[in-house]
Structure formats: structure tokens, C-alpha cells
C-alpha positions as CSV (number, residue, x, y, z in Angstrom):
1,X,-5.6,25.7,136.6
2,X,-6.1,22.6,134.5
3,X,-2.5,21.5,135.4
4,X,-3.3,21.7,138.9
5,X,-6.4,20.1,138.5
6,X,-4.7,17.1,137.1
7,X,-2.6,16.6,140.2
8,X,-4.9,17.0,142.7
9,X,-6.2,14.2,140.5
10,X,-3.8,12.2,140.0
11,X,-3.0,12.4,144.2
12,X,-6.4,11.0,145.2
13,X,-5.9,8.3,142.1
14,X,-2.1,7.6,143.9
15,X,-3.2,6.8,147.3
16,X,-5.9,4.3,146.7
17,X,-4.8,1.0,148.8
18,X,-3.7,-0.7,146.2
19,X,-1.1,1.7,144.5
20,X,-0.2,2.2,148.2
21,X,0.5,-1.5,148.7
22,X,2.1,-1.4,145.0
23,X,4.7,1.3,146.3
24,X,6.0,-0.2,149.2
25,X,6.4,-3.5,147.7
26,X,8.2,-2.6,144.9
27,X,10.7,0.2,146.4
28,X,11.2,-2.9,149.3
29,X,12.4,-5.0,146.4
30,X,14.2,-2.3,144.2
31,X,16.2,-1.6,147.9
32,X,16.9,-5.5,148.0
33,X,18.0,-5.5,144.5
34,X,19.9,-2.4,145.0
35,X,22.0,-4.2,148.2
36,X,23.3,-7.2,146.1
37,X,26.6,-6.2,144.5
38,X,26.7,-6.7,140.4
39,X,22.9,-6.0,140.3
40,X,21.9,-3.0,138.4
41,X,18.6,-1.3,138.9
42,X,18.4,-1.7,135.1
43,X,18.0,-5.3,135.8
44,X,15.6,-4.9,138.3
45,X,13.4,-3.4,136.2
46,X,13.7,-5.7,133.4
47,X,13.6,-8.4,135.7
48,X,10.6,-7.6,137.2
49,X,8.6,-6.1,134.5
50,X,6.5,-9.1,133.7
51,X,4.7,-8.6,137.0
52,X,3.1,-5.0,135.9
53,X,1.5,-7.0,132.6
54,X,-1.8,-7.8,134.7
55,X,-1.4,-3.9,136.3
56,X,-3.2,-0.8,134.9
57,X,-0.8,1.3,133.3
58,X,-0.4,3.6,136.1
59,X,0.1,1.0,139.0
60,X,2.2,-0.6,136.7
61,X,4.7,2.6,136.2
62,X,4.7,3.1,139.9
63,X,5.9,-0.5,140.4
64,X,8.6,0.0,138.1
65,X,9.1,3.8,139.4
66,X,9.3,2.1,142.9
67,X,12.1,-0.4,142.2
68,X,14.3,2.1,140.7
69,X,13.9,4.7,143.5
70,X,14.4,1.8,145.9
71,X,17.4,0.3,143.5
72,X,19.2,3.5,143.3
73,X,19.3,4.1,147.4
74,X,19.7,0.3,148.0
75,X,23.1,0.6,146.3
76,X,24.6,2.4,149.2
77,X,23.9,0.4,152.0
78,X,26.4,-2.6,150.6
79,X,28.6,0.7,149.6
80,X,28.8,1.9,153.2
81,X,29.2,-1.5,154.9
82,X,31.2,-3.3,152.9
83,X,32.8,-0.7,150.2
84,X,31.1,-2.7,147.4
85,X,28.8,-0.2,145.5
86,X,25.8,-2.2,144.5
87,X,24.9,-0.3,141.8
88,X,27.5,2.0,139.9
89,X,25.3,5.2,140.7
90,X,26.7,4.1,144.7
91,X,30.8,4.4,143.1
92,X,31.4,7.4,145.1
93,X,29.4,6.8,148.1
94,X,31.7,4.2,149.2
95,X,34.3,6.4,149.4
96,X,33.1,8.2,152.8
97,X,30.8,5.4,154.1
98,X,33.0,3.3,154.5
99,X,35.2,5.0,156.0
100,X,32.4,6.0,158.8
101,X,31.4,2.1,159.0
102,X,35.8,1.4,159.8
103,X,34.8,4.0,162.7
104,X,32.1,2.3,164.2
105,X,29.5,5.2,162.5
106,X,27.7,3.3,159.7
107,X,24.2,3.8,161.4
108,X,25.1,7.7,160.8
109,X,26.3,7.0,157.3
110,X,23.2,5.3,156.4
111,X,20.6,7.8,157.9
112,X,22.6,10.0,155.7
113,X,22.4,8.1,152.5
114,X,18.8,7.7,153.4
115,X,17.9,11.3,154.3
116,X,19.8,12.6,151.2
117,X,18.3,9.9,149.1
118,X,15.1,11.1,150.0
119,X,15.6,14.3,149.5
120,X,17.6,14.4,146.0
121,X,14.3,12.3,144.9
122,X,11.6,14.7,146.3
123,X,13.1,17.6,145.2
124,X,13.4,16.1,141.2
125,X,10.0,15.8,141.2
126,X,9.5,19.8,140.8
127,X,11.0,19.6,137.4
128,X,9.7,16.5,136.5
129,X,6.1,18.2,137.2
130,X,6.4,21.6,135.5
131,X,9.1,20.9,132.6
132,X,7.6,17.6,131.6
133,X,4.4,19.3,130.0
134,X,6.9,22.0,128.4
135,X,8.4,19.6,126.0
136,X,5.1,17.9,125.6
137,X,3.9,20.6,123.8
138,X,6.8,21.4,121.8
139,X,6.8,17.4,120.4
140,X,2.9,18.5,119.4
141,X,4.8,20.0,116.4
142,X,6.7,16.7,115.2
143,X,6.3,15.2,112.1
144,X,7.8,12.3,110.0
145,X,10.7,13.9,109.5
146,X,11.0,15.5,113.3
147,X,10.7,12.0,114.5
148,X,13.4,10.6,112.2
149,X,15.9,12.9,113.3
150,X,14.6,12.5,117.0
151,X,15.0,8.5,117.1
152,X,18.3,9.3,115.7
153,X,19.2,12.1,118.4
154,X,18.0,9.4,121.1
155,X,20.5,6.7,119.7
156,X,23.9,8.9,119.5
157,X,23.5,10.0,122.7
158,X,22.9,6.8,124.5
159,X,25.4,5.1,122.2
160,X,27.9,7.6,122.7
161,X,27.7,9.1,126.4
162,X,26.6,5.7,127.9
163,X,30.2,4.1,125.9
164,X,33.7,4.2,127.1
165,X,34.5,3.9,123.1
166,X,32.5,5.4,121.0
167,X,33.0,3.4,118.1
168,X,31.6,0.4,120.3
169,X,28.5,2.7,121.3
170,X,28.0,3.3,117.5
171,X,28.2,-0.6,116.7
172,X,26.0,-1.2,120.0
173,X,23.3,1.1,118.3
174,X,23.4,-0.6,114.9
175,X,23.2,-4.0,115.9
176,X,19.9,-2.8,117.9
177,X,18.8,-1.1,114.9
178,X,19.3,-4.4,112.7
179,X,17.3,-6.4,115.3
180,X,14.8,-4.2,115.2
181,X,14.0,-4.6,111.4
182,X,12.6,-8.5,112.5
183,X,8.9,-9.2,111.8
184,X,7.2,-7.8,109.7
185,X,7.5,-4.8,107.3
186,X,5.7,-1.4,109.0
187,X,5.1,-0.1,105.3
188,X,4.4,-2.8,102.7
189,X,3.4,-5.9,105.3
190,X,5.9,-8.4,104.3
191,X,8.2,-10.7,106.2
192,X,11.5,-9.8,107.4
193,X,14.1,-12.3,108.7
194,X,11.4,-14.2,110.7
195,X,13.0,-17.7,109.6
196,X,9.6,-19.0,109.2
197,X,8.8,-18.3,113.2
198,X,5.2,-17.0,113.0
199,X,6.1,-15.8,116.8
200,X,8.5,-13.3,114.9
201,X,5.9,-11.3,113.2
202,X,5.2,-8.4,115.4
203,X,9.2,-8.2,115.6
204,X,11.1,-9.2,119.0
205,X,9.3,-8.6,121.9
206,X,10.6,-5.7,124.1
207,X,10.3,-7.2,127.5
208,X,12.4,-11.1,126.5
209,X,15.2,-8.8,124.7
210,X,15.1,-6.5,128.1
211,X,15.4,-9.9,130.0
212,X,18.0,-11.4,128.8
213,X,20.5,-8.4,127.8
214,X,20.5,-7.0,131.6
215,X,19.2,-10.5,133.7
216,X,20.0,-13.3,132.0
217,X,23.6,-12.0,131.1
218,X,24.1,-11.6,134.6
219,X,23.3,-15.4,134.9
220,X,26.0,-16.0,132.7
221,X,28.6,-13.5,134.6
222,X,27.8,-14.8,138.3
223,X,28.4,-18.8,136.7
224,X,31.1,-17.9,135.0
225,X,33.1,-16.6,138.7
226,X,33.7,-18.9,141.2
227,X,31.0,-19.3,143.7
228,X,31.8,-16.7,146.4
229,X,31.4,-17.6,150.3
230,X,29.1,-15.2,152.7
231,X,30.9,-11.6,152.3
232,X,31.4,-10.1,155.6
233,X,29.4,-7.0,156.9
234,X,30.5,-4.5,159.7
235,X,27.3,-4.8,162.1
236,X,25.7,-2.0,162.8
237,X,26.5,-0.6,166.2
238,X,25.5,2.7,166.8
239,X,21.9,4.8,166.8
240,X,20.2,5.8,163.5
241,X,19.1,9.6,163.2
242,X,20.5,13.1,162.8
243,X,20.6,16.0,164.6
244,X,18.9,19.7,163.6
245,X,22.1,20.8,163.5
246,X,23.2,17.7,161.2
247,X,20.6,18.4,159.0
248,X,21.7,22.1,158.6
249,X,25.0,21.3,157.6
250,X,23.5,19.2,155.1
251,X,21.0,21.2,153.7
252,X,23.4,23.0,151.0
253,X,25.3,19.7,150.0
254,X,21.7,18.5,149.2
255,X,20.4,21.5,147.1
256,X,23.2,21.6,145.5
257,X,23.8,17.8,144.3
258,X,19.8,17.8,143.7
259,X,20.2,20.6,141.0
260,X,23.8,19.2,139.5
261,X,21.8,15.2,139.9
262,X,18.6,16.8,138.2
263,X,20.4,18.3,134.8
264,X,22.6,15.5,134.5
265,X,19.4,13.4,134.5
266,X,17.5,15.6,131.9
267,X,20.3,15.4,129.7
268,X,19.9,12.0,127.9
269,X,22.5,9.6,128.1
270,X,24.7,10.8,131.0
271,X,23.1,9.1,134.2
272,X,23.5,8.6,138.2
273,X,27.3,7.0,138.0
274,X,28.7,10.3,136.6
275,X,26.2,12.2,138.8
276,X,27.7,10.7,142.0
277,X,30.8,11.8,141.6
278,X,29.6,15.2,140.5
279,X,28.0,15.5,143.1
280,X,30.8,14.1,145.8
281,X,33.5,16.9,144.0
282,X,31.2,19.5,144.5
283,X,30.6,18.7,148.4
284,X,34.2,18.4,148.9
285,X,34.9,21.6,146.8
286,X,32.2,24.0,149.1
287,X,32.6,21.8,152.4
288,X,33.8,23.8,155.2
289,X,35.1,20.2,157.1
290,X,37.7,19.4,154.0
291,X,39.9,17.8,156.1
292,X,37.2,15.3,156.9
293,X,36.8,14.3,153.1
294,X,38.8,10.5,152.6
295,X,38.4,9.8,156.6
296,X,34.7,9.6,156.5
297,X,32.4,12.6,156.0
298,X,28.8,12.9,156.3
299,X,28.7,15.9,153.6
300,X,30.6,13.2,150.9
301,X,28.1,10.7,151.7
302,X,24.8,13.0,151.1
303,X,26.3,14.9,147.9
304,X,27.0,11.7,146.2
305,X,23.4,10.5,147.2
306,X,21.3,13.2,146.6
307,X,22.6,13.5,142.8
308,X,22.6,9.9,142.2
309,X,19.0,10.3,143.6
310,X,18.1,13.5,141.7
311,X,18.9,11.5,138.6
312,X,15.5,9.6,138.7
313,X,12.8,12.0,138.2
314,X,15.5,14.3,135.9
315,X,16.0,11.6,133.4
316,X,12.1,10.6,133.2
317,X,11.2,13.9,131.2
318,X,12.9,13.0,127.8
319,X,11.9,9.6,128.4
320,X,7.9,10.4,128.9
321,X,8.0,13.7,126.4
322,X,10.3,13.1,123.5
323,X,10.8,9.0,123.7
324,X,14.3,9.3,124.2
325,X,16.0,7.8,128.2
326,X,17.7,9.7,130.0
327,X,19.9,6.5,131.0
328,X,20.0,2.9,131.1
329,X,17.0,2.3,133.2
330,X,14.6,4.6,131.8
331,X,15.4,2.6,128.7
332,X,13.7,-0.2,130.3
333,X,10.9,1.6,131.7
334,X,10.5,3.0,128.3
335,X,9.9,-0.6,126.9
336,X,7.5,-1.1,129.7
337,X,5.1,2.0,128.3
338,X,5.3,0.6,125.3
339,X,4.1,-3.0,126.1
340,X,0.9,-1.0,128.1
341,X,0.1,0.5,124.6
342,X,1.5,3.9,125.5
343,X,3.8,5.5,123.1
344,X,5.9,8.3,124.9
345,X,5.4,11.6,123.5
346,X,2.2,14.1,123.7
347,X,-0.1,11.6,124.3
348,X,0.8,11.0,127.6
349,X,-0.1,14.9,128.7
350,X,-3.2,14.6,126.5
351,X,-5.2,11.7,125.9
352,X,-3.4,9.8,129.0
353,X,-2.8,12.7,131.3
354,X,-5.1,11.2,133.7
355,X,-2.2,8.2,134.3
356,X,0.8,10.5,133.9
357,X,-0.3,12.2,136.6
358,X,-1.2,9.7,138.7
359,X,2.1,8.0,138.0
360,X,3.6,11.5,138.3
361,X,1.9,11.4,142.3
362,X,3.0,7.9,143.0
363,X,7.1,9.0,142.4
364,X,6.9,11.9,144.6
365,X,4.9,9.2,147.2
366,X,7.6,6.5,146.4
367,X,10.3,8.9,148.1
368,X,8.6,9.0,151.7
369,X,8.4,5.0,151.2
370,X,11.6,4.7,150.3
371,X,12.5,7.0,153.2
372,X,10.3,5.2,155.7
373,X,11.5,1.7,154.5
374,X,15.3,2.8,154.7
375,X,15.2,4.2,158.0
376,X,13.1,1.3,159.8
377,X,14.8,-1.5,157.7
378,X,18.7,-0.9,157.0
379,X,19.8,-3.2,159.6
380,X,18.0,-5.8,157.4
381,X,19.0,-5.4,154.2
382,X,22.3,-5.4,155.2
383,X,22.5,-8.6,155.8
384,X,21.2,-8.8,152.1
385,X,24.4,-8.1,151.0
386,X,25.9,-11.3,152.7
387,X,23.6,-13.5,150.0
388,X,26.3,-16.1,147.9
389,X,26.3,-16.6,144.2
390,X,25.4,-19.6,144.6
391,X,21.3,-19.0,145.9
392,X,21.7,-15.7,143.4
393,X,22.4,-17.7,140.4
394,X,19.3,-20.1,140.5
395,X,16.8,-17.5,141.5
396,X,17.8,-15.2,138.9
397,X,17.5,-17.6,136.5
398,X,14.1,-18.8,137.4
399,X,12.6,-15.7,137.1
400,X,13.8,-14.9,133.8
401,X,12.3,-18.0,133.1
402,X,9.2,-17.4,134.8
403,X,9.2,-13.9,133.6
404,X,9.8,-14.4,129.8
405,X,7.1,-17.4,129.5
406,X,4.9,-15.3,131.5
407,X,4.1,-12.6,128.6
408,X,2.3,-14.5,126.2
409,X,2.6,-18.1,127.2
410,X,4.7,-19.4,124.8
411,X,8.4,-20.9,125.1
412,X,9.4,-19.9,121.8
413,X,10.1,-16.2,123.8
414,X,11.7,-18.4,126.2
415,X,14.5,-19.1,123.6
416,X,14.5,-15.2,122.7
417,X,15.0,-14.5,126.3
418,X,18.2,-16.5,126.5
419,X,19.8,-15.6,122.8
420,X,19.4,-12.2,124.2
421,X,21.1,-13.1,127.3
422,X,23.8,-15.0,125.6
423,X,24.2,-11.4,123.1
424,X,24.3,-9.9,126.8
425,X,27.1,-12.0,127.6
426,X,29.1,-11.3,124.8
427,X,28.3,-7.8,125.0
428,X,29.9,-7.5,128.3
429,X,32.8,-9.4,127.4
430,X,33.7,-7.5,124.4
431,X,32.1,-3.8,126.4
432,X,29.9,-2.7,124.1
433,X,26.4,-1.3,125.2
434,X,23.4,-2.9,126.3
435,X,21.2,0.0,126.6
436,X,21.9,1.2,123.2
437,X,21.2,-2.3,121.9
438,X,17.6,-1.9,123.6
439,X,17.4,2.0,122.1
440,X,17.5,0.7,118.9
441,X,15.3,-2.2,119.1
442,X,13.0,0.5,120.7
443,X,13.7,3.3,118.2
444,X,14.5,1.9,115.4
445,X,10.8,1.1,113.8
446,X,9.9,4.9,115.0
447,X,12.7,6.2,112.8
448,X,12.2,4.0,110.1
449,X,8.7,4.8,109.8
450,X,9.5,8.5,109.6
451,X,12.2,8.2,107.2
452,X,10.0,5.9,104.7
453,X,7.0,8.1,105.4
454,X,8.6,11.3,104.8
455,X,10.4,9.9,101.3
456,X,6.8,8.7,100.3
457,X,5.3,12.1,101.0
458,X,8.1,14.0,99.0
459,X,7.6,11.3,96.0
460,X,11.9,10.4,97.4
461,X,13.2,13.8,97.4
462,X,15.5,13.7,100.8
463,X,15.1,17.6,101.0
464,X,12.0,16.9,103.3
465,X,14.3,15.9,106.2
466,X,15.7,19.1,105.9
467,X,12.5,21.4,105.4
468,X,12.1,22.6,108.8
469,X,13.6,24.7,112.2
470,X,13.3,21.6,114.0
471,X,14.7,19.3,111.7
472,X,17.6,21.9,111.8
473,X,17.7,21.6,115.9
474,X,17.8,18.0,116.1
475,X,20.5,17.5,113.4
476,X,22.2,19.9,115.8
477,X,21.6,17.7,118.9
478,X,22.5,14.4,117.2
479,X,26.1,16.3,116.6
480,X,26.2,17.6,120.0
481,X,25.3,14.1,121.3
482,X,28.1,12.5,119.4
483,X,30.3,15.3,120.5
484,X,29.3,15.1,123.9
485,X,30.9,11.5,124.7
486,X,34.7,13.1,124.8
487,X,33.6,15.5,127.1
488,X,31.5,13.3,129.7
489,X,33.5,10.5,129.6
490,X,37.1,12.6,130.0
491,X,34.8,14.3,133.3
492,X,33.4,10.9,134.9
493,X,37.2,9.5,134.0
494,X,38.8,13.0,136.1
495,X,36.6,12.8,138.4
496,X,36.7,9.4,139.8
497,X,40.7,9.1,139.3
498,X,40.6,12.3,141.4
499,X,38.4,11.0,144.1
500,X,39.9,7.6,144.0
501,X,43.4,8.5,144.3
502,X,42.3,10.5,147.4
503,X,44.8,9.2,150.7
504,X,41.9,6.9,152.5
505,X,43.2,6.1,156.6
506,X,41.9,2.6,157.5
């Protein structure tokens, strides 16, 4: 009864104008973000994270909710018109939208994407609602040694799933982890590689390092290509909608990629890119219209869109209950609980329940805005996609700008928010892992203070990290986590060379 209580609460907290207002807006701009090819909706979170600083905490997580709803559908539209995903979680969409765009049909392959979208989101946040408080109370029982082993569960399974090598994963996570140590000591209060910067002593700040590894970076990839002219985009010709009998035939593909979408999202680490495809096989595999499958079909379009979609609400349960992202963006909005003074963990269903909730109310909200907004607006953020390097380069960069001086006033975090964007760079160049670089910034102190803390309650004995069941379980899921890279990345590599390979008719 309490549970309920707390959403009917956290409902009439949701639909106050302003969080209203706040959802709109932001799943608008994630959708505009999401149309512009090389954008990630891990850099429109990061990007746009500054903005929420003036926010309460839970109008600020529904902003950030918002934009990655909004990114994650907004990825398809530029996938169906001009076969340019623009995110990764939109690889397999472009597969059968495009296709239905070449036959004068993207109207219908964007009500799809939109309707299964909306649906794969919706439906995620069931689990999101009733497993969420699960785990919360089983972290209740974590101690420094629980939260030792969990920080480093959190970093083998981003660094190794999220990875195509997972040697660069590993050296990803470390150099986080060494960044991390910068500012002051938690334990003994002394300085740490601060190079005499006083602006160092609370360590980096989360939001400039989030800046420049996924926006600034991009700065540096977009200059570093030849300025591209105005892309082409099929115009949309025929009428938006679907039919009852439409939405029947869809109905499976959707249930189905909304439960295959929602465990790949719980499980930290894999993400919406491998849930896509998932989710595209799968639709092909029970389809009763095979032979429509490479030539344009309305049951490829909504199986890779309502996993991709399903993903969101999955992957923000071991984000908000054990600390650990279930991918890249959830990373971010990870860092953005932390700058509102909110650690993740059982505090949130406790002592904060009141915002969870109400944030919890806002993401199921955010799906009938990004619903209404993609049906009413697709024609016009198509021609998003059609926006040059050239106007992207300068705006992006004055935002991170903006957004990185913007925290605390100073232009020392300026600098930080462009030596982060230059490691960006070179991260890219050399593929290693930006989101396991911001795991270990994030987790790093966590796990340092529970390893120190536990060896100063045992007088050094290590034994301590070993003195309980749940020690034992996570030491089992940092193995599985490492493990677990061969086996996802050998599936995301089967399935897209399967799907790829598939004949495609012009």
C-alpha cells in the first residue's frame, strides 16, 4: 500500500506545469539530437546536463530522462529517410526503413518507429516500477566490503561488454580509476596530483569530464572530416497512421522485443545497439511475412524499435539501485545524481523516495510526449537531418563552452572540459572506451573507500573482503562480467553480419 501510495504521489508531483513543460522540451531536443547523424544520446545528455543544475532533483532527472527517450527514437527518423542511423541503438532500423522510404512509404515507416517506440518505452516502465525497489532492499545489506566488490562488478562489465577488445575495455577502466584518485585523499585528507590547482581538490568534476569525453570529442571528429554539404532526404509523401489491423500484426513483434529490449537493459553493460538487432532477428525469426524482411517490413522496423526503446527504463534499475549503468547513457545520468547530492543506492527508495517516484512518473509521462511529438512533428525533424558540419561544429562547441563554465563559474573547468575532450579524441582514435573512463571516475572513490575502510576495520587482514554471501556473489558477477564480453560481443558481431549481409532490392 505504501508503494502505491508513493506513485499516486509521485503522478500528482509529475504533472505540475512545470515538469510538464520540462518533458516536452527536453524529449523535443533529445528527438533533435537523436536526428543528427554521429550524435549519441550519451552526448546529449552530457551536453545538456548543465541546464538541470538550477532544477530540483526530480525535474532535473526528467529533463535528462526526456532527452534520452527522445534521443533514442530520434535516431530512426535519419535511419528511415536517409539510411544513416543517428544513434547506434537505430543500426538495425535502417535496414527496413529505408527500404519503405525507396518505396514511397516512409510516413508508414515512421508511425511505425514512433508507435513501437512508444510502446517498448511504456511497457519498461513495469519493471522499472516493481523490480527497482527489489534490489533496493537487497543493497540495504551492503557494507564496505559489498561496495568494494560492487564498484568493481560495475567496471568489468562496462569495460568489458561495452569494448570490442577487452584488453582496451580493461585499460579504459584503469585510466578512469587513475583519474579518479585527483584531489584530495577520502581517508587521511591530503593532496593528490592537484599540481598545486586548488580547483582540483574535490577531484575532477563529473559533469566537464562528461563534457568533453562524449561533446567535445565530437568537436574534434566533425573538424577533423571535411565539411559535408546538405545530405539529401526522401520527402515524405504519403499519410501518417496505422490501421487496427496494422496494429495487430504488430502487437507480438512489440511484446516480444519489449521483453528481449528490457533484460538486455537490466543487464549492465550490454545496451540498445545489441538490443536492436536482437530484436530485428527475433521479428524476422516469428514473422509470418518473411519474404517481406530486406524489401521493407513494417514488423523489422517496430522489433528493432521497441527493444532499442525498452532498453531505457531496463537499464535505469542498476543504475538507480546498485550504482552500476546499465549502458553508456545511464553513465551520464548517473553523474547527474551525483552532482544533485544523490548517491544511487537505497537512499533513493528511502530518504528520496518522494523524487524517485516522481521521476519514476515523469518517464512513463515522457513516452506519450515522445509519442505525441513524433507523430505531429516527423516531417520536421527530418529536415534536421539535412543540418552541415559546418553550423554543427560551432554550436556544439559553444555549448560545451557555455555548459562547462556554467557549473561553478570558473574557466579553470573550462580547460578540464577540453583535456577531457582532447582524451575523448584520442580515445576514439585508438577505440578504447569512453563510458568506462567515466565509470571509473564515478566509481572509483566508492571502491576505494570500501577497500581502505574495510582494511582499517580488519586492522589489514584482506580476509574481510571475503567474509560474506554477498561478497561471494559479486566476485561471482565480476567473473561473469568479464566473461560475458566473448559472448555479447561474438552475438552483436553474428547478428549484425547476418542482418547486413541480407540481399537488400533498391
Amino acid at each position: 500500500m505504501e508503494t502505491l501510495a508513493l506513485m499516486g504521489a509521485g503522478f500528482v508531483a509529475a504533472l505540475t506545469p512545470l515538469n510538464i513543460l520540462a518533458m516536452l522540451l527536453s524529449t523535443f531536443i533529445g528527438v533533435c539530437l537523436g536526428c543528427l547523424p554521429g550524435l549519441s544520446a550519451a552526448m546529449g545528455v552530457a551536453l545538456l546536463l548543465p541546464i538541470t543544475f538550477g532544477m530540483g532533483p526530480a525535474t532535473g532527472l526528467i529533463v535528462l530522462g526526456g532527452i534520452y527517450c527522445g534521443a533514442i527514437f530520434g535516431g530512426s527518423i535519419s535511419a528511415i529517410l536517409i539510411h544513416t542511423p543517428g544513434t547506434p541503438a537505430s543500426a538495425a532500423t535502417a535496414i527496413e526503413g529505408y527500404q519503405l522510404t525507396l518505396q514511397g512509404r516512409a510516413a508508414k515507416a515512421l508511425t511505425v518507429a514512433c508507435f513501437a517506440s512508444f510502446c517498448g518505452g511504456l511497457l519498461s516502465c513495469i519493471s522499472l516500477y516493481f523490480f527497482s525497489p527489489l534490489l533496493a532492499e537487497l543493497a540495504l545489506k551492503f557494507k564496505s566490503p559489498e561496495y568494494f566488490w560492487l564498484s568493481l562488478f560495475g567496471l568489468t562489465i562496462i569495460a568489458g561488454v561495452a569494448s570490442k577488445s577487452l584488453l582496451k575495455g580493461l585499460i579504459s577502466g584503469m585510466l578512469g580509476l587513475l583519474i579518479s584518485t585527483i584531489g584530495m585523499d577520502p581517508m587521511e585528507g591530503v593532496e593528490r596530483f592537484m599540481l598545486g590547482v586548488n580547483t582540483l581538490y574535490n577531484g575532477i568534476d563529473v559533469t566537464c569530464a562528461l563534457i568533453g569525453l562524449f561533446s567535445f570529442s565530437q568537436v574534434l571528429i566533425l573538424a577533423e572530416k571535411r565539411i559535408t554539404a546538405h545530405r539529401e532526404v526522401t520527402k515524405v509523401r504519403d499519410r501518417f497512421g496505422l490501421s487496427l489491423k496494422e496494429i495487430r500484426r504488430l502487437s507480438p513483434t512489440i511484446v516480444r522485443s519489449w521483453l528481449i529490449g528490457n533484460i538486455i537493459g537490466i543487464l549492465p553493460g550490454a545496451g540498445a545497439s545489441i538490443a536492436c538487432f536482437m530484436g530485428y532477428n527475433e521479428a524476422k525469426r516469428f514473422s509470418k511475412h518473411k519474404e517481406e524482411f530486406g524489401k521493407g517490413s513494417i514488423e523489422g522496423v517496430a522489433g528493432s524499435e521497441a527493444a532499442n526503446n525498452a532498453v531505457t527504463g531496463g537499464s535505469l534499475i542498476p543504475t538507480l539501485t546498485l550504482g552500476i549503468p546499465g549502458e553508456s547513457v545511464t553513465a551520464v545520468l548517473m553523474g547527474g545524481l551525483i552532482i544533485h547530492g544523490l548517491q544511487p543506492g537505497p537512499a533513493l527508495f528511502t530518504e528520496h523516495a518522494d523524487m524517485t517516484y516522481t521521476f519514476f512518473a515523469g518517464f512513463v509521462l515522457i513516452q506519450f510526449c515522445m509519442l505525441f511529438l513524433g507523430l505531429l512533428g516527423c516531417r520536421g525533424f527530418a529536415c534536421i537531418s539535412k543540418l552541415s558540419d559546418a553550423i554543427l561544429i560551432p554550436s556544439i562547441f559553444v555549448l560545451c563552452v557555455v555548459g562547462s563554465y556554467a557549473i561553478h563559474n570558473n574557466l579553470v573547468e573550462v580547460v578540464i572540459m577540453m583535456l577531457f575532450g582532447v582524451l575523448g579524441y584520442l580515445v576514439r582514435k585508438f577505440d578504447l572506451n569512453a563510458p568506462a573512463i567515466v565509470l571509473g571516475l564515478i566509481l572509483g572513490p566508492i571502491g576505494e573507500r570500501g577497500l581502505r575502510r574495510s582494511l582499517l576495520l580488519s586492522d589489514g587482514d584482506p580476509s574481510i573482503l571475503f567474509s560474506t554471501p554477498l561478497c561471494w556473489m559479486l566476485i561471482a558477477l565480476c567473473v561473469l562480467g568479464v566473461c560475458s564480453h566473448l559472448f555479447m560481443s561474438r552475438l552483436e558481431h553474428r547478428l549484425q553480419r547476418t542482418q547486413l549481409s541480407a540481399p537488400q532490392s533498391d
